[in-house]
Backbone and ligand atoms as CSV (ligand in chain L), in Angstrom:
chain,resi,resn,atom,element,x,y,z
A,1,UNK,N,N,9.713,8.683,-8.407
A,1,UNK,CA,C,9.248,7.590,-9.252
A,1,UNK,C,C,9.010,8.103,-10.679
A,2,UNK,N,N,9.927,7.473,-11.253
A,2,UNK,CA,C,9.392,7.911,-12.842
A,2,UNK,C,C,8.251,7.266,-13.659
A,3,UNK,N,N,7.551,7.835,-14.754
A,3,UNK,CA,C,6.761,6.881,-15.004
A,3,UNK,C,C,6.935,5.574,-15.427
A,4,UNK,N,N,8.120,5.471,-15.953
A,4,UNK,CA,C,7.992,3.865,-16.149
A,4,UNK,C,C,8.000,2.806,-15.133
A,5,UNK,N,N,8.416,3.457,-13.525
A,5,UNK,CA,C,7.845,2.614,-12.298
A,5,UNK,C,C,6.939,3.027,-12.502
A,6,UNK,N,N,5.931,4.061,-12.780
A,6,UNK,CA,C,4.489,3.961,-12.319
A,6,UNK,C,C,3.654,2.847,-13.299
A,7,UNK,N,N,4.437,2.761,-14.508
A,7,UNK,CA,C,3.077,1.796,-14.686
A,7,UNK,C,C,3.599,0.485,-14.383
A,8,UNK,N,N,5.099,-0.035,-13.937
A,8,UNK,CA,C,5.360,-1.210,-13.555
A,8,UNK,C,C,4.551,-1.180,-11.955
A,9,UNK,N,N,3.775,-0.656,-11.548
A,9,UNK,CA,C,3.890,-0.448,-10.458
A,9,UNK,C,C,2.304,-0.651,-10.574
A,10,UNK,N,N,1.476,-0.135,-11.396
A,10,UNK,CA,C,0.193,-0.296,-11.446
A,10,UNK,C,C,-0.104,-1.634,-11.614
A,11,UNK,N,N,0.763,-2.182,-13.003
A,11,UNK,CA,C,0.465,-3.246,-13.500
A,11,UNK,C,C,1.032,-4.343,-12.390
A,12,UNK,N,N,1.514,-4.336,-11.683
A,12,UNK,CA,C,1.626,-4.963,-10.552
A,12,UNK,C,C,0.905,-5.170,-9.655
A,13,UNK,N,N,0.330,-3.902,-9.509
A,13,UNK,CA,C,-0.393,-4.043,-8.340
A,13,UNK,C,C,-2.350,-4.813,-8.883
A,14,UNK,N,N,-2.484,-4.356,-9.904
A,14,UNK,CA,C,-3.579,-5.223,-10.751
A,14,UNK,C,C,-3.780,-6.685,-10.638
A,15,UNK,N,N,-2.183,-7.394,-11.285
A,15,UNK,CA,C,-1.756,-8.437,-11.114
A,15,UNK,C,C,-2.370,-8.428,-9.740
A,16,UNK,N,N,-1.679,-8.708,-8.466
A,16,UNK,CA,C,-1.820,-9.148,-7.540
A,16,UNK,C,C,-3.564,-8.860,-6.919
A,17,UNK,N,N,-4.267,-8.286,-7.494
A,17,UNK,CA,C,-5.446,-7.953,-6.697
A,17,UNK,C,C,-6.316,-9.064,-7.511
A,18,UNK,N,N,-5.866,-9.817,-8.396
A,18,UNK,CA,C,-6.477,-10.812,-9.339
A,18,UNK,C,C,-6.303,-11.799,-7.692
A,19,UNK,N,N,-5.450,-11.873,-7.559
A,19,UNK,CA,C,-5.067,-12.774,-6.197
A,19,UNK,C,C,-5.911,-12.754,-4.975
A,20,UNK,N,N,-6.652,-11.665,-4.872
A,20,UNK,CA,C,-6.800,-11.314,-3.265
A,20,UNK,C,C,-7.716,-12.236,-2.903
A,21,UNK,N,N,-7.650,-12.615,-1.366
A,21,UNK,CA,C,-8.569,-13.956,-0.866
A,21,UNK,C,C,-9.293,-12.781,-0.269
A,22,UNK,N,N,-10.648,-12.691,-0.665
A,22,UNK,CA,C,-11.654,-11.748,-0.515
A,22,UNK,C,C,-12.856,-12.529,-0.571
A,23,UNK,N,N,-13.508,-13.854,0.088
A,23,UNK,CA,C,-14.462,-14.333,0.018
A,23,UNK,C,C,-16.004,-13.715,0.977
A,24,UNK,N,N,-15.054,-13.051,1.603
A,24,UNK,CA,C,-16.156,-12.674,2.426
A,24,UNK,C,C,-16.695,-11.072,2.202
A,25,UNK,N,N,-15.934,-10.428,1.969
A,25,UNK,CA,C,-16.163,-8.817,1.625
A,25,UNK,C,C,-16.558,-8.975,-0.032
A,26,UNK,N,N,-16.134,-9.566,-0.521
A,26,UNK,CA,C,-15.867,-9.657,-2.001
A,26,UNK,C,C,-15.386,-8.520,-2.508
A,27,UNK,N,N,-14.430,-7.532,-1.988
A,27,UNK,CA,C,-13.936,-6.505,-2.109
A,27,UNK,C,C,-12.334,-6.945,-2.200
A,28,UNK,N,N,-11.820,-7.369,-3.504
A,28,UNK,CA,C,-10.870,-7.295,-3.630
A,28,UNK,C,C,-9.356,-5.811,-3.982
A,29,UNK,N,N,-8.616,-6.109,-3.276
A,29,UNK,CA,C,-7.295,-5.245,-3.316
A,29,UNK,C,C,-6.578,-5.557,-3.621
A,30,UNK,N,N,-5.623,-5.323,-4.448
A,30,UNK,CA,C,-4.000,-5.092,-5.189
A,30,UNK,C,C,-3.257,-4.318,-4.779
A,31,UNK,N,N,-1.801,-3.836,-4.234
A,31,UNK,CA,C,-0.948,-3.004,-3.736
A,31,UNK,C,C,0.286,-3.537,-4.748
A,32,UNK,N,N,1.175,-2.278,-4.555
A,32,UNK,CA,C,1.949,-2.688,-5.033
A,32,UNK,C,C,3.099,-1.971,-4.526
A,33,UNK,N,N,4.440,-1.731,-3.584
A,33,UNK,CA,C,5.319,-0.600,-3.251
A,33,UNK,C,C,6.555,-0.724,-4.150
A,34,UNK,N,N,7.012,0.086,-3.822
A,34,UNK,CA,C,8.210,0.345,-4.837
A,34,UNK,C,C,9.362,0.949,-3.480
A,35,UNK,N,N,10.554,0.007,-3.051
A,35,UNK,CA,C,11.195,0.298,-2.513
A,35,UNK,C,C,12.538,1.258,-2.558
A,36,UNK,N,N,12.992,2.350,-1.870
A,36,UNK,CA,C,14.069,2.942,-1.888
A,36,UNK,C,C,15.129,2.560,-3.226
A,37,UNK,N,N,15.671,0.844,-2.859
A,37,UNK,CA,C,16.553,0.531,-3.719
A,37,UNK,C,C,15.569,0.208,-5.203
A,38,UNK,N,N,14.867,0.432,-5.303
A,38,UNK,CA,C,14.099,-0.018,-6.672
A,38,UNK,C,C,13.477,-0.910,-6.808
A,39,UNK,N,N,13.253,-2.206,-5.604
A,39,UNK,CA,C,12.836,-3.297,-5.311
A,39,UNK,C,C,10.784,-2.993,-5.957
A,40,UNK,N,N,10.253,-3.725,-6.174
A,40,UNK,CA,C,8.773,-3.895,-6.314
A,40,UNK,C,C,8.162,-5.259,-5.126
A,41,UNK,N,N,7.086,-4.929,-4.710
A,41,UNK,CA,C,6.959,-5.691,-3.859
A,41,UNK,C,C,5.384,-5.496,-4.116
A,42,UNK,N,N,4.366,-6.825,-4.098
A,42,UNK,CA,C,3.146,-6.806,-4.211
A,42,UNK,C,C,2.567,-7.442,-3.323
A,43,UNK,N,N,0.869,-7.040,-2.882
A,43,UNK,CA,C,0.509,-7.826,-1.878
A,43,UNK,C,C,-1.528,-7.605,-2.291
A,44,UNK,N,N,-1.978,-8.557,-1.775
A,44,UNK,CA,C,-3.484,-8.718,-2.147
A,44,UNK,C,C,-4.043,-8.744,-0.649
A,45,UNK,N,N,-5.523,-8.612,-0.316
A,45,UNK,CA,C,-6.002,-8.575,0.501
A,45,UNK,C,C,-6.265,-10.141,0.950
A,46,UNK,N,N,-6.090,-10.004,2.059
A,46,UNK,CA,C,-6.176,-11.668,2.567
A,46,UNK,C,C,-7.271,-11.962,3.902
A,47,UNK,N,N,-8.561,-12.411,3.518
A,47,UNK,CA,C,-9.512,-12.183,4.624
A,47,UNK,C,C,-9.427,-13.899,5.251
A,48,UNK,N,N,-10.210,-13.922,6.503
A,48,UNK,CA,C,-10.131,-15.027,7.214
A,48,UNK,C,C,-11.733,-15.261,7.640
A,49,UNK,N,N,-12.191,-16.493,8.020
A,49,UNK,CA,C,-13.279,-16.924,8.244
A,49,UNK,C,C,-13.539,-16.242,9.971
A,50,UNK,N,N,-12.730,-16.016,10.566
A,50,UNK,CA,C,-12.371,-15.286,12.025
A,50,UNK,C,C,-12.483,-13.789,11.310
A,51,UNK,N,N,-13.315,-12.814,10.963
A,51,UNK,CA,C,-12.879,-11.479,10.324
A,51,UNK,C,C,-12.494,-10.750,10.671
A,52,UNK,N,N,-11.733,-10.029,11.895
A,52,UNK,CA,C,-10.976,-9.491,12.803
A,52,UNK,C,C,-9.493,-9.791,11.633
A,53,UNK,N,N,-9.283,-10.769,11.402
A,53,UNK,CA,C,-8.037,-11.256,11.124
A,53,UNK,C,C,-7.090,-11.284,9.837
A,54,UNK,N,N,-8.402,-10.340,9.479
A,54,UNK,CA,C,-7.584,-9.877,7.451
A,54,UNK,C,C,-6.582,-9.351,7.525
A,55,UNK,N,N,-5.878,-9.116,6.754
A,55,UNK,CA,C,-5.274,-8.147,6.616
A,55,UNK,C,C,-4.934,-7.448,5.302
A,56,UNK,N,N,-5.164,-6.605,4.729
A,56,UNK,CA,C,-4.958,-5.151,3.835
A,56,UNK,C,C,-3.890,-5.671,2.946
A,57,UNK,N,N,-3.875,-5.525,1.169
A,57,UNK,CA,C,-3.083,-5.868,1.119
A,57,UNK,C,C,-1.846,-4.776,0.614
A,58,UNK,N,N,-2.013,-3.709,0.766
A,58,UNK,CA,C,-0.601,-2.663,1.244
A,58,UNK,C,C,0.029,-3.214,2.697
A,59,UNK,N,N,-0.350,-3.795,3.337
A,59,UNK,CA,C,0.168,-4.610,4.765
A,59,UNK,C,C,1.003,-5.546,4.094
A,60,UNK,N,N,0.163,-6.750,3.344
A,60,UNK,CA,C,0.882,-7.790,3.308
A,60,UNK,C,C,2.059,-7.403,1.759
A,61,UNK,N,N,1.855,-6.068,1.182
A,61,UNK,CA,C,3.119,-5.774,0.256
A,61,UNK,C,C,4.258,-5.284,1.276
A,62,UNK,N,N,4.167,-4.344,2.026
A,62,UNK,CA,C,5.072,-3.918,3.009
A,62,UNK,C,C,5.824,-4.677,3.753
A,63,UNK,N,N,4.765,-5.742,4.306
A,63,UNK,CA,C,5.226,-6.661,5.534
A,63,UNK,C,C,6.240,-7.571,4.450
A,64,UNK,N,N,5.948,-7.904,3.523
A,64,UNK,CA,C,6.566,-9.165,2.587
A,64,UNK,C,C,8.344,-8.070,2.148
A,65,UNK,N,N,8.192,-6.893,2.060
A,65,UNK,CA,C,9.436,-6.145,2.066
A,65,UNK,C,C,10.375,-5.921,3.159
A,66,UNK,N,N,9.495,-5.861,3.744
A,66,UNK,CA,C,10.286,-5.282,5.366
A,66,UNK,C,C,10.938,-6.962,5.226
A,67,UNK,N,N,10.027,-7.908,5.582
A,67,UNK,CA,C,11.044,-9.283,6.041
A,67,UNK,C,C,12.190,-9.497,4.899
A,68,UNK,N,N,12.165,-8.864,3.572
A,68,UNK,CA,C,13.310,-9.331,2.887
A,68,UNK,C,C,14.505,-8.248,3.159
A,69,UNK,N,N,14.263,-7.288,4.198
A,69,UNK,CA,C,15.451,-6.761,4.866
A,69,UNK,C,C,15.114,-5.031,4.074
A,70,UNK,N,N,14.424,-5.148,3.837
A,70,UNK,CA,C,14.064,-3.309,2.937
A,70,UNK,C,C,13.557,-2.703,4.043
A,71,UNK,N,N,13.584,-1.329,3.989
A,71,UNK,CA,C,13.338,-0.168,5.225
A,71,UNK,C,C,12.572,0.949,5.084
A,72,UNK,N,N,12.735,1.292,3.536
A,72,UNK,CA,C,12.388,2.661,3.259
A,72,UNK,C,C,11.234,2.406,1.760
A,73,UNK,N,N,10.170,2.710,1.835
A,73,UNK,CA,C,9.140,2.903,0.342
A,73,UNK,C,C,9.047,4.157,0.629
A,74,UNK,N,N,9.122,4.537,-1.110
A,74,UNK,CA,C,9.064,5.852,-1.738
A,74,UNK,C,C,7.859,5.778,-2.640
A,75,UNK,N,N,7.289,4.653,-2.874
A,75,UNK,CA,C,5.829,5.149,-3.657
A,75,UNK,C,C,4.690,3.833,-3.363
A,76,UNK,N,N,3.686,3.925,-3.072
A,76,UNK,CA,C,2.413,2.975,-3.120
A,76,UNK,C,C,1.806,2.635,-3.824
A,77,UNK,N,N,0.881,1.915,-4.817
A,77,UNK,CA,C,0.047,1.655,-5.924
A,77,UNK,C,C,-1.191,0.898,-5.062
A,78,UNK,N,N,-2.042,1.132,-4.806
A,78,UNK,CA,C,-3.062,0.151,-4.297
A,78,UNK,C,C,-4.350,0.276,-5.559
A,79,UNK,N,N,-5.143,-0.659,-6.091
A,79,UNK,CA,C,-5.878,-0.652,-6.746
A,79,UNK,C,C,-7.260,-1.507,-6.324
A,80,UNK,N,N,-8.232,-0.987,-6.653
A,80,UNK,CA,C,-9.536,-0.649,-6.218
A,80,UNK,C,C,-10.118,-1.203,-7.390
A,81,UNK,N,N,-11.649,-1.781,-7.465
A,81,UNK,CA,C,-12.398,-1.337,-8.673
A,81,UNK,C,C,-13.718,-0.887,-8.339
A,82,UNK,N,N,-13.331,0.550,-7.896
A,82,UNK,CA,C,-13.893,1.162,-7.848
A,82,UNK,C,C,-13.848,2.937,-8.424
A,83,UNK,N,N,-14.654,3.868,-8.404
A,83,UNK,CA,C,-14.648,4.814,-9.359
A,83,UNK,C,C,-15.370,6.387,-8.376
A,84,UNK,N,N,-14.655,6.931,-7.677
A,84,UNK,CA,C,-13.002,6.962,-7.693
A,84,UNK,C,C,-12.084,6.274,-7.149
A,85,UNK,N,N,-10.707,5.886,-7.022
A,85,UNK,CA,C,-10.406,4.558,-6.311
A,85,UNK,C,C,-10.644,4.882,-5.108
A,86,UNK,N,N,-10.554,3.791,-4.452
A,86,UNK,CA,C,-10.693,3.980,-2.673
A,86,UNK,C,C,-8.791,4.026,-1.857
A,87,UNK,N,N,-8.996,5.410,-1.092
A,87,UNK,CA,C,-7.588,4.900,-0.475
A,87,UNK,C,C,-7.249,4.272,0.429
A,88,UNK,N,N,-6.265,4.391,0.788
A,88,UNK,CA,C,-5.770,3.024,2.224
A,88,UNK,C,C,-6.619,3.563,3.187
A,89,UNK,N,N,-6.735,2.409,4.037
A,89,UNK,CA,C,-7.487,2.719,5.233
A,89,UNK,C,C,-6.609,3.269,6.481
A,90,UNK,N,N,-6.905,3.692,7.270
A,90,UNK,CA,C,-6.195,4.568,8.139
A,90,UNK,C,C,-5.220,3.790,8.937
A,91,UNK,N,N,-5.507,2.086,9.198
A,91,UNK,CA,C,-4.472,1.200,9.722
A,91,UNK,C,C,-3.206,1.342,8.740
A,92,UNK,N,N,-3.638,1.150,7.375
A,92,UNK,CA,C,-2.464,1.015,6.484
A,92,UNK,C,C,-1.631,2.365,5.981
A,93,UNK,N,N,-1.994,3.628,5.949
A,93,UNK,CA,C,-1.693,4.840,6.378
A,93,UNK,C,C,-0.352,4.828,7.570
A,94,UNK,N,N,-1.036,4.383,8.692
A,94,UNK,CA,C,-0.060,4.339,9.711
A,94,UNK,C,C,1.128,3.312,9.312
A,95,UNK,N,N,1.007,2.420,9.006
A,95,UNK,CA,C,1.781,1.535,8.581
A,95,UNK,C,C,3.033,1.726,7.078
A,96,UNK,N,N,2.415,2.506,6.065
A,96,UNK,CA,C,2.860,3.331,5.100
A,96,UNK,C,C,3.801,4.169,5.556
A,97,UNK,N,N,3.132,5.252,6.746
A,97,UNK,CA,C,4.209,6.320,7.376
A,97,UNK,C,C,5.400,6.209,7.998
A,98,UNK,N,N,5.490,4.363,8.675
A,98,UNK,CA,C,6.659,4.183,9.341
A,98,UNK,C,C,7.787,3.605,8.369
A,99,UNK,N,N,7.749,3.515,7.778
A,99,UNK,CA,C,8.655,3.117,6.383
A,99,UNK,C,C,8.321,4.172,5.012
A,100,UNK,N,N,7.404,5.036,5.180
A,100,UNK,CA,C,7.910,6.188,3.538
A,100,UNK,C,C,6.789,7.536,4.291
A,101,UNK,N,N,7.304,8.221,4.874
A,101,UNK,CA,C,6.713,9.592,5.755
A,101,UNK,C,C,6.778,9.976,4.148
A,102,UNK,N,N,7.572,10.034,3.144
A,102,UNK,CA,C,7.421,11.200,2.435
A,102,UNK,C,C,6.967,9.905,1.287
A,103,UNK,N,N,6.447,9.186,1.068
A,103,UNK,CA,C,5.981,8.348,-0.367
A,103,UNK,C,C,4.743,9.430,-1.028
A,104,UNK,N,N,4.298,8.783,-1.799
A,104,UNK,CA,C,3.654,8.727,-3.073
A,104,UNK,C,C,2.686,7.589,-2.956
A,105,UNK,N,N,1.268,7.854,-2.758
A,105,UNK,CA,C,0.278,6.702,-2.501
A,105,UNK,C,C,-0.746,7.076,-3.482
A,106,UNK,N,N,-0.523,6.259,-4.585
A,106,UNK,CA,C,-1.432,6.526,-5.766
A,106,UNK,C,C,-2.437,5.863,-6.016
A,107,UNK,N,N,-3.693,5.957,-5.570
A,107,UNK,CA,C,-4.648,5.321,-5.696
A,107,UNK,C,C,-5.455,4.450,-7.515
A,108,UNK,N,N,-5.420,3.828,-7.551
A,108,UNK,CA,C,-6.113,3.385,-8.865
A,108,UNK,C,C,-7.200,2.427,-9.183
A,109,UNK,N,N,-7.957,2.412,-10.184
A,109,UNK,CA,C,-8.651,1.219,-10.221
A,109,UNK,C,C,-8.240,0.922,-11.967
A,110,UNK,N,N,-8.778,-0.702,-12.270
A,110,UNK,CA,C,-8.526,-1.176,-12.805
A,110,UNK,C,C,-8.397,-0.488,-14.638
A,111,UNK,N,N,-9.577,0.802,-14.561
A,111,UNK,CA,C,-9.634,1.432,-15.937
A,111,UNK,C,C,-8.301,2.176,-16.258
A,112,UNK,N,N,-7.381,2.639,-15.199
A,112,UNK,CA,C,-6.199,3.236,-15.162
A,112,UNK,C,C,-6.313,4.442,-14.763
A,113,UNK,N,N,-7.658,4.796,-13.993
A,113,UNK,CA,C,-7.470,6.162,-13.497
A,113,UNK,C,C,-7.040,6.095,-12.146
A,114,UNK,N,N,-6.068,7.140,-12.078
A,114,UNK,CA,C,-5.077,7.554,-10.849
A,114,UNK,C,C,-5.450,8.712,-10.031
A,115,UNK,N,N,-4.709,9.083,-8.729
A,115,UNK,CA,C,-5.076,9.862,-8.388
A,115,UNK,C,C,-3.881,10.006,-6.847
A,116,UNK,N,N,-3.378,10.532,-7.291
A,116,UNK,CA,C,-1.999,11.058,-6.512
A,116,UNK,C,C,-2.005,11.880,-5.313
A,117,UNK,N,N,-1.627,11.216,-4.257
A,117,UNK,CA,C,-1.306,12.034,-2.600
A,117,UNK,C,C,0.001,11.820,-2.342
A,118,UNK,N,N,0.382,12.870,-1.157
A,118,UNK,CA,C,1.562,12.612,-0.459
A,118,UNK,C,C,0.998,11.952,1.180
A,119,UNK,N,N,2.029,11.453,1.662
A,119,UNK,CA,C,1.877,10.934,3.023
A,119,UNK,C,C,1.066,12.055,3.877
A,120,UNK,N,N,1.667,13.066,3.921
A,120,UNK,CA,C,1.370,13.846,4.589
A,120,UNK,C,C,-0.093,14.688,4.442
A,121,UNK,N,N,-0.587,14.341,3.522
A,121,UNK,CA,C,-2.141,14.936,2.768
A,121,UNK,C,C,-2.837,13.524,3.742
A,122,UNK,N,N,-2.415,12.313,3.126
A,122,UNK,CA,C,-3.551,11.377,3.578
A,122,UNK,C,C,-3.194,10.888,5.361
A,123,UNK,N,N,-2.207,11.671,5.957
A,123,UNK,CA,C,-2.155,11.071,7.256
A,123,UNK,C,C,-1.120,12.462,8.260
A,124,UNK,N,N,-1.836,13.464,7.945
A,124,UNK,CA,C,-1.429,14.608,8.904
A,124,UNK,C,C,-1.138,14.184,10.230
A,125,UNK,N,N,0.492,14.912,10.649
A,125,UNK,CA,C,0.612,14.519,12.278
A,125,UNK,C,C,0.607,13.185,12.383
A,126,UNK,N,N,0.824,12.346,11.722
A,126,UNK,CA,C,0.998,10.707,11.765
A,126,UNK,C,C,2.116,10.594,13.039
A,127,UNK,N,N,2.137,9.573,13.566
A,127,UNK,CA,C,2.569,9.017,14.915
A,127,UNK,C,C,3.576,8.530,14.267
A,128,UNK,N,N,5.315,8.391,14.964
A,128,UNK,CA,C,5.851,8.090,14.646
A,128,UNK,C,C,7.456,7.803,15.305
A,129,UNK,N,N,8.746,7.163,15.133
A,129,UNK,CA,C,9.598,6.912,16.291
A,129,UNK,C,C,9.760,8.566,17.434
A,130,UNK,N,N,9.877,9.250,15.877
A,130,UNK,CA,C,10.297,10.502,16.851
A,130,UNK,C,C,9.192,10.670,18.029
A,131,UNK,N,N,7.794,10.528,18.344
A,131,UNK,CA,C,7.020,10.218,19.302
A,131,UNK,C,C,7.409,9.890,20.278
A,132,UNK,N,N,8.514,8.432,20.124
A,132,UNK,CA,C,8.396,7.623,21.225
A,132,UNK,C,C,9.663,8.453,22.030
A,133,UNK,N,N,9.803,8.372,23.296
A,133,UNK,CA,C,10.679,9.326,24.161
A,133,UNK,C,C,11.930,7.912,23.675
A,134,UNK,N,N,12.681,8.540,23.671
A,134,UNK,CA,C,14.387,7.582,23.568
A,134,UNK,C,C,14.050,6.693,22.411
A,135,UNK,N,N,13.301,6.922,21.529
A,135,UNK,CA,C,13.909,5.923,20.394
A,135,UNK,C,C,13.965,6.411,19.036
A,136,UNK,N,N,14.196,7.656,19.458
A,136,UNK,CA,C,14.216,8.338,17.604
A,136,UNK,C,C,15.114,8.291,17.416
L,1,LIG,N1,N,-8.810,-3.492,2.377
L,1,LIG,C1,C,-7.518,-3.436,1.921
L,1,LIG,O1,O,-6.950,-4.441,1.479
L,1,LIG,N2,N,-6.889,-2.232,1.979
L,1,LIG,C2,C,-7.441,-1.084,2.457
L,1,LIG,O2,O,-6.763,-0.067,2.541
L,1,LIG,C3,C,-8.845,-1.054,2.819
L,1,LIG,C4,C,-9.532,-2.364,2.911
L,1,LIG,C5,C,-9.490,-4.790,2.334
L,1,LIG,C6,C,-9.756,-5.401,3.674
L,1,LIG,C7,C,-10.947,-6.280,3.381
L,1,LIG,O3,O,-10.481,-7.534,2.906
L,1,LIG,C8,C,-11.668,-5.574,2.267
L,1,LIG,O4,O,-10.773,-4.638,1.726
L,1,LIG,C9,C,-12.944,-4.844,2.721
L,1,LIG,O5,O,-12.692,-4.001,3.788
């Protein structure tokens, strides 16, 4: 990712956390991935009156890629406003790893401070096809 995806990528992911349906946590999230082919894909946190039933919004950036037929993310943007940002939670980790084992998950909050991992820092030994017997 060069920098000029990174800041299309921040500023994206900002954008969308303006969005997040966060009435109940009041903890809003912004994501933002950046797919293999160059694609951008954004997603906000989306909570439910049932709270079991949110979902993350690096989920709903991923999930909204995967259905337009994309396979592979090479970098993450999730934004926080908080200081230092907060990273994905360990559901969305797992979910990150099955589509970009080797991404770039850059944490941020809204002042523009960053803070850069690889997959493998934030989700050691992550579970994955090769796991499953006959389907790698
Ligand atoms: N949340 C995310 O969107 N991503 C994460 O990685 C951690 C948590 C959301 C879920 C919920 O709406 C709120 O933050 C508080 O947990």
């Amino acid at each position: 990712m060069n920098p000029a995806q990174r800041a299309v990528l921040f500023a994206a992911a900002a954008d969308a956390r303006d969005r997040a349906y966060a009435p109940y946590s009041r903890f809003a999230v912004g994501a933002a991935i950046l797919t293999a082919s160059g694609e951008v894909y954004t997603g906000c946190n989306v909570e439910s009156a049932s709270y079991p039933l949110v979902c993350c919004a690096e989920r709903v950036a991923i999930y909204k890629a995967i259905s337009d037929g994309h396979r592979s993310i090479v970098a993450v943007v999730v934004v926080t406003d908080t200081s230092p940002p907060a990273a994905p939670c360990g559901g969305c980790r797992q979910v990150i790893h099955e589509f970009g084992a080797d991404a770039v998950v850059i944490c941020a909050n809204p002042a523009g401070d960053m803070r850069d991992s690889t997959m493998a820092e934030l989700l050691p030994m992550g579970f994955g096809r090769a796991d499953l017997p006959d389907r790698a």
